[in-house]
Steps between C-alpha positions, in 0.01 A plus 500: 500500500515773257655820598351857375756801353434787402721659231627852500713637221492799284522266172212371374695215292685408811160479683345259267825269456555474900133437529499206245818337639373525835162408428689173295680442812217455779430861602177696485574851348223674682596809322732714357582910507725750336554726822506512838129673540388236358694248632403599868147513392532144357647362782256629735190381290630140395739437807812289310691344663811564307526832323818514255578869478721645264765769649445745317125659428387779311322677819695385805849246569387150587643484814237776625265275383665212672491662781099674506435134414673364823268694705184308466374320732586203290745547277592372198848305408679734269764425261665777289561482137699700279705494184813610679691286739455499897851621521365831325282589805744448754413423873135601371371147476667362788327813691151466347207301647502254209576094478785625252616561123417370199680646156220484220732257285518276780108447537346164546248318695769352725693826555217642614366225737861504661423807652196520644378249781 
């Protein structure tokens, strides 16, 4: 079964590169946005069920949007992405309503899946 993800990250490149290598590895990339707005708006209207979200946004911190996100009535598995590593953030990811951590060097199919049931 194919699982859907939504992309959200402030680089265009990195966008289009995690799409391909997800799309290469079995996931549907249902879309992809540069901020949270739009992110939120995404995931409302195309309802992923994986959204990798990138820490840091140019409108609002990621976990915020992890957390508006957990609200729904049915939520979607989130897994933060950034170019720094977890340790950076602290007891922030532990705390956050997401499956966990992914640094963006350390992106693959199978990272990914690991995380999310």
């Amino acid at each position: 079964m194919t699982r859907t993800v939504l992309i959200v990250d402030d680089s265009a490149g990195f966008r289009v590169s995690a799409s391909e290598l997800l799309e290469a590895e079995g996931f549907d990339v249902v879309g992809a946005a540069a901020d949270a707005r739009e992110a939120i708006e995404l995931a409302l209207r195309t309802r992923p069920e994986i959204v990798l979200l990138d820490v840091q946004l140019p409108d609002r911190d990621g976990f915020d949007v992890a957390a508006q996100l957990a609200e729904e009535i049915e939520p979607p598995q989130v897994v933060l992405i950034s170019s720094r590593d977890a340790l950076a953030y602290g007891h922030r990811v532990a705390n956050a309503p997401v499956r966990g951590f992914i640094a963006k060097r350390d992106l693959t199919g199978a990272a990914l899946a690991a995380l999310v049931t």
